[in-house]
Each structure stands twice: as C-alpha cells, then as structure tokens.
C-alpha positions as a printed Julia matrix, in Angstrom:
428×3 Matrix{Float64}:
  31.35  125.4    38.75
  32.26  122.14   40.27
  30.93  119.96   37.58
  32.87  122.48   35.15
  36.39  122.22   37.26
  35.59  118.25   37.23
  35.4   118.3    33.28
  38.44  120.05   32.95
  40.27  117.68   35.27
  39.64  115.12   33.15
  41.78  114.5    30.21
  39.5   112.15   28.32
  36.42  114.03   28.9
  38.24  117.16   28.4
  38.9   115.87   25.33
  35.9   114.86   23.69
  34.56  117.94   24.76
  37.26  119.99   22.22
  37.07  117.27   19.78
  33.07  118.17   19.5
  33.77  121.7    19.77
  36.08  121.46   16.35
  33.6   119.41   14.62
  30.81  121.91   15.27
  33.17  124.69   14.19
  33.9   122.77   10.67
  29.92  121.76    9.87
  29.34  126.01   10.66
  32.38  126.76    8.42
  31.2   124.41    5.49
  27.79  126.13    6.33
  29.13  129.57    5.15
  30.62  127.96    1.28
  27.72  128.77   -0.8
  26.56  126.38   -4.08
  27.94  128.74   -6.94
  24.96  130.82   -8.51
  22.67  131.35   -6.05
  21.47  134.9    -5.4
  21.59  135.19   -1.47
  19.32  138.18   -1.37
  16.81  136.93   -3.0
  17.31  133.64   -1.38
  16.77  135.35    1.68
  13.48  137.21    0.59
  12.29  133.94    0.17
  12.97  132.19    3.59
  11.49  135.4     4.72
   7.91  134.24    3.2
   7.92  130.51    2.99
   7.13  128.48    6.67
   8.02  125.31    4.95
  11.82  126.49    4.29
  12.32  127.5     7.31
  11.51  124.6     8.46
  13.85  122.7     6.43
  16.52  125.65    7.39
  15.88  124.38   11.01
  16.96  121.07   10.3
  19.54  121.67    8.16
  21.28  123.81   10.85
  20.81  126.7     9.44
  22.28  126.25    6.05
  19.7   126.24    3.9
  19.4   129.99    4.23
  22.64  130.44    2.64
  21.94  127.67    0.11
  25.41  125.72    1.58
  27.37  122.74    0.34
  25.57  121.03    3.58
  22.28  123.13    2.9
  20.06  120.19    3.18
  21.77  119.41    6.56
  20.73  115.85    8.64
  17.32  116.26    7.41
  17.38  112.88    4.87
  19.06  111.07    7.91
  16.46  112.26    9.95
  13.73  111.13    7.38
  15.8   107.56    7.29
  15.75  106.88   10.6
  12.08  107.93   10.83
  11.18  105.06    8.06
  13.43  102.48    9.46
  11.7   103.12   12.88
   8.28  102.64   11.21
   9.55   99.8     9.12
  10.66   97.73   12.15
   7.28   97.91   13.5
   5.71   96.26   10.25
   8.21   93.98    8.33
   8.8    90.59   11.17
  12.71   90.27    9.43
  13.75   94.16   10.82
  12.02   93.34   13.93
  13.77   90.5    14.76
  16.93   92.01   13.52
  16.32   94.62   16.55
  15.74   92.43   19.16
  19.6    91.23   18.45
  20.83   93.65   20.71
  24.18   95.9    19.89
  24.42   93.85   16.19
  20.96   94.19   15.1
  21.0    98.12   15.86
  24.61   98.4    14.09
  22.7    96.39   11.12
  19.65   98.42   11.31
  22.22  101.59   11.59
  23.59  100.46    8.6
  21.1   100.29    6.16
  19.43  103.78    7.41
  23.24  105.25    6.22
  22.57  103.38    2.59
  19.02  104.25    2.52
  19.87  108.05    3.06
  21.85  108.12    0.17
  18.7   108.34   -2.31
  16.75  110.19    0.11
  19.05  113.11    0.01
  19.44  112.71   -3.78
  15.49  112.71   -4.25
  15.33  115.9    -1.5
  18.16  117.84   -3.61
  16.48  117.29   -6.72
  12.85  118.05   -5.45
  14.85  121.33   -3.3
  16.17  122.5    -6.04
  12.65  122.31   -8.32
  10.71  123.68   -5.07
  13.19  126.51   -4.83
  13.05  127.86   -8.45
   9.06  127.17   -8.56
   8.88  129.34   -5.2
  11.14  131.98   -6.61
   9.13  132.4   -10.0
   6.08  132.59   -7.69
   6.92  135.06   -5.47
   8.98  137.44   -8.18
  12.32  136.48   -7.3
  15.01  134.87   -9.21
  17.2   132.33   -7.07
  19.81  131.23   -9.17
  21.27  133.95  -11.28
  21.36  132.23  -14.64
  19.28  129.19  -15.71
  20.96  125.9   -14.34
  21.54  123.51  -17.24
  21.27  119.96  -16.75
  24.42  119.57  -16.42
  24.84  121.73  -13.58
  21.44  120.39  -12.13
  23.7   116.95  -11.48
  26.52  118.83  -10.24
  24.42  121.06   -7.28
  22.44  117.68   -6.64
  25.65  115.17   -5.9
  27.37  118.23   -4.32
  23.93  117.93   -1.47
  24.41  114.57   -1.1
  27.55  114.79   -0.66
  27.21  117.49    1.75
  24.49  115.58    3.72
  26.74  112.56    3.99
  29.04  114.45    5.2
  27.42  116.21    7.97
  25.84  112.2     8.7
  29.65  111.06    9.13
  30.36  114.01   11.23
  27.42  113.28   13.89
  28.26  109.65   14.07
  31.46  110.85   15.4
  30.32  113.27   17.59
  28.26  110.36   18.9
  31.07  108.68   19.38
  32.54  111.2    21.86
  29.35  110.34   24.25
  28.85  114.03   25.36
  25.5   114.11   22.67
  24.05  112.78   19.99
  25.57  114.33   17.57
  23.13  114.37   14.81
  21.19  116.44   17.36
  23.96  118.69   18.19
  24.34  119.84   14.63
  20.89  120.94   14.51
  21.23  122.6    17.8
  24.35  124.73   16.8
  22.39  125.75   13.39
  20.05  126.9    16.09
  21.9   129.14   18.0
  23.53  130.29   15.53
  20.44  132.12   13.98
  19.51  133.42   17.03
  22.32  134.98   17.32
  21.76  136.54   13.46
  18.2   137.16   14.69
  19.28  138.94   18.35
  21.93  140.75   16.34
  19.23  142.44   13.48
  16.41  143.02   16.67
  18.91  145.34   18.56
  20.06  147.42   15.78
  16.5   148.58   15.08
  14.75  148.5    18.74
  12.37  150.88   19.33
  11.49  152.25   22.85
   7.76  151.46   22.59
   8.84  147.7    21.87
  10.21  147.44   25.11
   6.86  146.31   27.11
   6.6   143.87   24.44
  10.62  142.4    24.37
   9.98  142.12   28.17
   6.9   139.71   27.62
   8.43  138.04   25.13
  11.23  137.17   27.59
   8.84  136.16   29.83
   7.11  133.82   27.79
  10.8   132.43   26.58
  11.84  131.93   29.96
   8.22  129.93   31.13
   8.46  127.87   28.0
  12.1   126.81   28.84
  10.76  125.78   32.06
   7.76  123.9    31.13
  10.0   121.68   28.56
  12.34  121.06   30.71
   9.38  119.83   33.64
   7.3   117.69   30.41
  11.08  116.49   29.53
  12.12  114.92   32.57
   8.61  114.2    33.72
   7.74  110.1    33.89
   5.33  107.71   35.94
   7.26  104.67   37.63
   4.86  102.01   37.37
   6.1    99.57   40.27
   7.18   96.09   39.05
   8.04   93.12   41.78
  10.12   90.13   40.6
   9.27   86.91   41.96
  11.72   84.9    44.26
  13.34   82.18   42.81
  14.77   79.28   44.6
  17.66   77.25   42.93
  20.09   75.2    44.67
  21.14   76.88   48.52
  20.2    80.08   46.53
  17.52   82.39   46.31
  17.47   84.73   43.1
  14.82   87.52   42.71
  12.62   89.92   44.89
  13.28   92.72   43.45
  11.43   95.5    43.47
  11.85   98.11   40.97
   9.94  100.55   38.31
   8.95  100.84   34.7
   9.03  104.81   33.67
   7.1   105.83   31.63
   7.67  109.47   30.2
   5.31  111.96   30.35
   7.03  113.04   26.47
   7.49  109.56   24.59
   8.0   110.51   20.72
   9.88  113.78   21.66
   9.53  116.12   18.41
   8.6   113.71   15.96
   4.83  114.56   15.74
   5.64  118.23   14.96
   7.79  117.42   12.29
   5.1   115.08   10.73
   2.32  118.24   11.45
   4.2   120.19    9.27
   5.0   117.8     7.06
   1.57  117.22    6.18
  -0.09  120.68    6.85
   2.71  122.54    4.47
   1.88  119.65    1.57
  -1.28  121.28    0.04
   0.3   124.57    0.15
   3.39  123.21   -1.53
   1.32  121.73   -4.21
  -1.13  124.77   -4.89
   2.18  126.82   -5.64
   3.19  124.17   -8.59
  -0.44  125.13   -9.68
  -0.7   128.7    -9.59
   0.92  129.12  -13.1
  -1.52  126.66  -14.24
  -3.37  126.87  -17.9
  -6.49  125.4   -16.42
  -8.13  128.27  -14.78
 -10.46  125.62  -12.21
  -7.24  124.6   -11.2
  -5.98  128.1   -10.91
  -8.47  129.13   -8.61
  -8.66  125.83   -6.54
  -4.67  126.45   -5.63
  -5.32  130.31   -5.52
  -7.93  129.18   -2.77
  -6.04  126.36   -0.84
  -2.8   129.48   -0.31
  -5.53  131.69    0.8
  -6.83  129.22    3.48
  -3.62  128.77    4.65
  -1.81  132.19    4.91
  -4.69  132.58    7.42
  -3.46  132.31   10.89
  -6.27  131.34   12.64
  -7.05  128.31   10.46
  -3.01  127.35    9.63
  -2.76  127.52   13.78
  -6.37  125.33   14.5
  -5.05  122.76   12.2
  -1.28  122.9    13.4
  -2.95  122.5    17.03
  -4.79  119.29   15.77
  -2.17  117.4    13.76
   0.3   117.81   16.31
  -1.95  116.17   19.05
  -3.37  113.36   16.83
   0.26  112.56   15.89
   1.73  112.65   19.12
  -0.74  109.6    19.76
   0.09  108.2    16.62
   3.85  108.26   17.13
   3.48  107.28   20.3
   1.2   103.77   19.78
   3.94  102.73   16.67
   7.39  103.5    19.34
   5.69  102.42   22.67
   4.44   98.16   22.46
   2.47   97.76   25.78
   2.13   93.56   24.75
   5.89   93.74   24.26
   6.85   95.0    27.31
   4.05   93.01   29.33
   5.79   89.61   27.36
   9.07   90.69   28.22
   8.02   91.14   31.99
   6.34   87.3    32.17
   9.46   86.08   30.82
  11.64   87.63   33.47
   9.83   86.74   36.25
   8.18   90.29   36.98
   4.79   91.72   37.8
   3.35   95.02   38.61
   1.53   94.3    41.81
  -2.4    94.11   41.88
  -2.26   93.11   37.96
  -2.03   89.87   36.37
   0.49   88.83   33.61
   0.39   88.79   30.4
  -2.63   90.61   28.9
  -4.35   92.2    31.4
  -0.58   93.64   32.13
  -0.55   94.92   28.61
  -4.37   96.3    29.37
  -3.32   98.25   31.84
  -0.03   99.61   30.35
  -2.25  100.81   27.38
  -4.86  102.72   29.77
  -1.66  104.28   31.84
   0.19  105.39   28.59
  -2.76  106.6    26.71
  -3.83  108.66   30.0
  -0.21  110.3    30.55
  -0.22  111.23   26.68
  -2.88  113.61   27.61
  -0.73  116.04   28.55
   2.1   115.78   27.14
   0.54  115.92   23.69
  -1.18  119.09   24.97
   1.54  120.96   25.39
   3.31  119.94   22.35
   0.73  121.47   20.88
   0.81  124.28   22.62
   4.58  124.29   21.49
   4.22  124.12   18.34
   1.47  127.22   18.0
   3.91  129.38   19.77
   5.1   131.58   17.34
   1.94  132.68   15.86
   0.73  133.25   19.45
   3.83  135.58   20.46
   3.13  137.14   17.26
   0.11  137.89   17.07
   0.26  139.03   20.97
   3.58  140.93   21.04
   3.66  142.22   18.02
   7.32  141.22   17.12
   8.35  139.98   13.94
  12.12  139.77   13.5
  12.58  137.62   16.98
  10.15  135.08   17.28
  11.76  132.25   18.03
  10.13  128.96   16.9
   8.46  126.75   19.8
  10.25  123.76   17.74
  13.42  125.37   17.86
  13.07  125.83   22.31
  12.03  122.35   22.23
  14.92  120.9    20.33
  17.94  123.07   22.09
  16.46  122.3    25.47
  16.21  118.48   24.87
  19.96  118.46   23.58
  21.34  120.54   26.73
  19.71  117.95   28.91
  20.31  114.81   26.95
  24.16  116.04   26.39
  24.4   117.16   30.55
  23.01  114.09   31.51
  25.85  112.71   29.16
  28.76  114.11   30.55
  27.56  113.76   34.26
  27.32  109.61   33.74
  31.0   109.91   32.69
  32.29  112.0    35.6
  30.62  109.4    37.99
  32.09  107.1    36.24
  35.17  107.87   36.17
  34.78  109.3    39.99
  34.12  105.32   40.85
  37.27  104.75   38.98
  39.03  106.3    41.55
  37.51  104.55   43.64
C-alpha cells in the first residue's frame, strides 16, 4: 500500500502509469474490429482444435481469435528481434555495431523495425493460406465467401499495418519505463482470455469438478511460485579488481560479483520447441488433400503421431531442454566476458585470466542451466499434465502463458520501484 500511495504521489510516474493504461485499452479496442468476412464461429471451432494457433493467438494478444486488424499481434517483431539477436552473433559488422553502446542498439533497433515489415507481410500471407487450408481440413469455412486476389492484398497490408502498429505502440510504452511494452501487450492479450476462459468455466461448473478446480488452483498457485524463485534466482561469481597506483592515487580494489541467472534465455526456447515440433504437423495438413495416396498416408500418419499426447509431450519435454542450451550458448559469450574482465583490471579469485576464466565461466553456466532448463520443461508440458490429471478442459491455462505474465509483473515492478528510489534520492 505504501509503494501504491508513493506512485500516486508522483506526478510523473503517475503519469506514465495512465499513459500505459490508455495504450493497453486502444491495442484491446483495435483487438475487437474484426477483418471483414471472417466467420467468427467457425474461426473459433478452429482455435478450439489447432495448438499451433493458439499459440500464435498467445502472441498476438489474443487477437488472432477474433481474426483482428492487429490479429497477428508483436509476433513478426518478436521473430525480428530473434534473427537480429542470432545475426549479431555471426556477421563481425552487427557485432561491432553492438558493442557501440546506446547508438549501435538504436541502429540495430532500427533495422529489426525495417526488417519486420516483410516478416509480417510473409506471416499474413502464409496466415491467411494456413487458415483456409486448416478450415477446409477440419470442415469449416473461415471466410464466408472466397477472397479474391484483390482482397487477398487488402487483408494482407491491413496485418501489416496492424502489426506495425501495435510495434509503434510498445516502443512507446517502453518509453514510459514502467515495462517493456512489447511484453505488456502480450501480457494484457493474456489476461484478457483468462478472463473469457474464467467467465465460460463458471457458467457450466459442476459440483463433482470441485476436487479437481481446487487442485488445479493448487498447481497454479505452486507454479507461480516456482517462476518467480527460477526468475530471480542467479549465482554471483565473485570478481576482485586489482589496485592501481597512478600519481598520489590509488584506483581499484574492488570487490564485486558477476550474476549469473539461474533462467538466461527466458521463453525463447519454448517458442522455438513449438516452432519446430508444430512444423511437420503443419505440413502433413497441406498434404492430406493430396492426389498421391503414399503421400496421403505419410501426412495421415505424421497427424496421428502427433495428436498423441504422450509422444507430442516426450518431444515437447526434449526440444525445450536442448534449446534452452542452445539459446543459451548463442546469448551468453563466456570468452567475451572473460576479455572484457582482463581489460578492466578484474579477476575472479583462485582463477587465472583470460582463458582459463572463460573455462570456468563455461563449466559454471552450463552447470546452473541444469535446472533451469528442467523446469522450463516442466513448464512447458503443463497443460497436458493438468489435463490429463484434472480432467479440465475449458481452463487450462498454458504453462507459457504463467511464465510470460509472471516475468512482466516482475520486470515492470522492478521498473517502477527504480523510479520511486530515484526520485526518493531526488528529494534528497
């Protein structure tokens, strides 16, 4: 209650916090203006059946579902950033450019905004084709007539559009320095079908299901709390800088502490899992209709292997770990880091610079993965767990979804609490 009387006080702060508030409410109003068309019902029977759109629907905030203006959300952004972040590890010129400090990220910044323009153009297109081909697979019709090509172009520049849109609208939520705001979009698109989802639960509870909503709580509750420990959990490897004697002065001895998180790449390796495991699904349904009847039977074989839980979750399981290392060894440069240190003057006691540093860094890293990548995996098997233990359908809230809102309430606390201080020491 204090902190909350504190952000009030503040006019700035106070603020921002509206100013994010209004830009929320806009992105979930655009959400609700639907591309002219589209049948919603049987839009919705398919989100009901496909685990790869509601994926997408996550990222999108939602407002895929509805087939909005914005329905393919931040997701090309997202898929930008992801490639840039790849590319500087790769190409020397985008590496160097990052090392630059504040200009080289604004440059960097840059070209992911240009290079998400043809993303989200190729992702419309390729939505739109997926959408139909999934429709005529499963029985349902999506769009109500046949889209010409004409109007093809027109629903494709008006989800670019609406993706660029929802880009410019993070950045400025960014701005504000309570969240990222790219992050808060998604996490608002979040709550928002939970809501839809809590809403549709209650109006057809049954009695008997009550054992089960109370475990279900119960395992919501305990997963909170173990994201929230793997979050904020890090090893401070101790680093000593040496004294320096120049002039009458004596600069250095310092002592002070690399962390190193417990959770480095966050939620990245789930999205690649499902990325990759919901590919040879995707393809086998472009099959299905084929005129080659080997081909027929090899996609009628690949859906079959992976509408079954126990092999869709093994595999989930699997990718998710071997990513997490994967993502983990591109974002996390133990050589760096041990170069960085000999240039500055700094050691971690017991170990000797330069590469036996980066040795040990490697050894420490790759051990506190362990864990973490565990339990991501864990995560991300959640839902067919609950359901398959609970028995409930209509409420099962995604392990992806708990791990994004929880990351955003702590990255956007810790946010606002580093202003207050400040401005407290302003008064000061």
């Amino acid at each position: 209650m204090e902190t909350l009387r504190s952000i009030w006080k503040l006019r700035d702060l106070r603020n921002s916090l509206l100013y994010v508030f209004g830009m929320l409410l806009i992105f979930r109003i655009a959400a609700h203006i639907p591309i002219p068309g589209v049948d919603a019902a049987s839009l919705n029977q398919l989100f009901a059946t496909n685990q790869f759109f509601g994926l997408l629907n996550i990222f999108s905030g939602g407002a895929l579902e509805q087939f909005s203006v914005v329905a393919m959300g931040v997701a090309p952004y997202i898929t930008a950033s992801i490639i840039f972040q790849l590319l500087v590890m790769v190409i020397p010129s985008l590496e160097e450019l990052q090392k630059e400090g504040e200009y080289g990220r604004m440059k960097i910044n840059q070209y992911t905004r240009y290079a998400t323009v043809p993303l989200a153009a190729l992702q419309a297109f390729g939505l739109l084709a997926l959408l139909e081909q999934g429709g005529r697979s499963g029985g349902v019709k999506i769009f109500q007539t046949a889209l010409s090509r004409w109007e093809t172009a027109v629903v494709v520049v008006t989800l670019v559009a609406g993706s660029v849109f929802l880009m410019w609208i993070g950045e400025l939520v960014s701005e504000k320095h309570v969240g990222n705001g790219i992050s808060l979009l998604i996490f608002a698109g979040i709550l928002s079908g939970l809501i839809t989802g809590l809403q549709q639960f209650f109006s057809i509870l049954d009695p008997s299901q009550i054992p089960s909503v109370i475990a279900f709580t119960v395992i919501g509750l305990t997963t909170i709390i173990g994201i929230v420990v793997m979050n904020e959990g890090q090893r401070n490897i101790p680093v000593s800088y040496a004294k320096i004697v120049r002039g009458n002065r004596m600069l250095g001895g310092v002592n002070t502490h690399l962390p190193l998180r417990v959770s480095q790449a966050g939620v990245i390796p789930i999205i690649f899992a499902i990325s990759i495991i919901l590919f040879p699904p995707t393809i086998a349904q472009f099959l299905l209709t084929s005129t080659n009847s080997a081909v027929r039977s090899a996609a009628t074989f690949v859906q079959q292997l992976f509408n079954n839980q126990l092999f869709y979750g093994i595999a989930y399981f699997v990718l998710v770990f071997l990513f997490t290392y994967f993502y983990t060894a591109v974002i996390f440069q133990p050589e760096q880091i041990a170069e960085n240190l000999q240039k500055q003057g700094g050691f971690i006691p017991g170990i000797r610079p330069g590469r036996p540093t980066a040795e040990y860094l490697q050894t420490t890293i790759n051990r506190l993965i362990l864990p973490g990548a565990v339990f991501l995996s864990l995560i991300a098997v959640l839902p067919i767990v609950v359901q398959t233990w609970t028995g409930i359908t209509t409420l099962t809230v995604g392990g992806t979804s708990i791990l994004i809102v929880v990351s955003v309430v702590i990255e956007s606390v810790k946010q606002i609490q580093a202003q207050i201080t400040m401005r407290q020491y302003e008064g000061y």
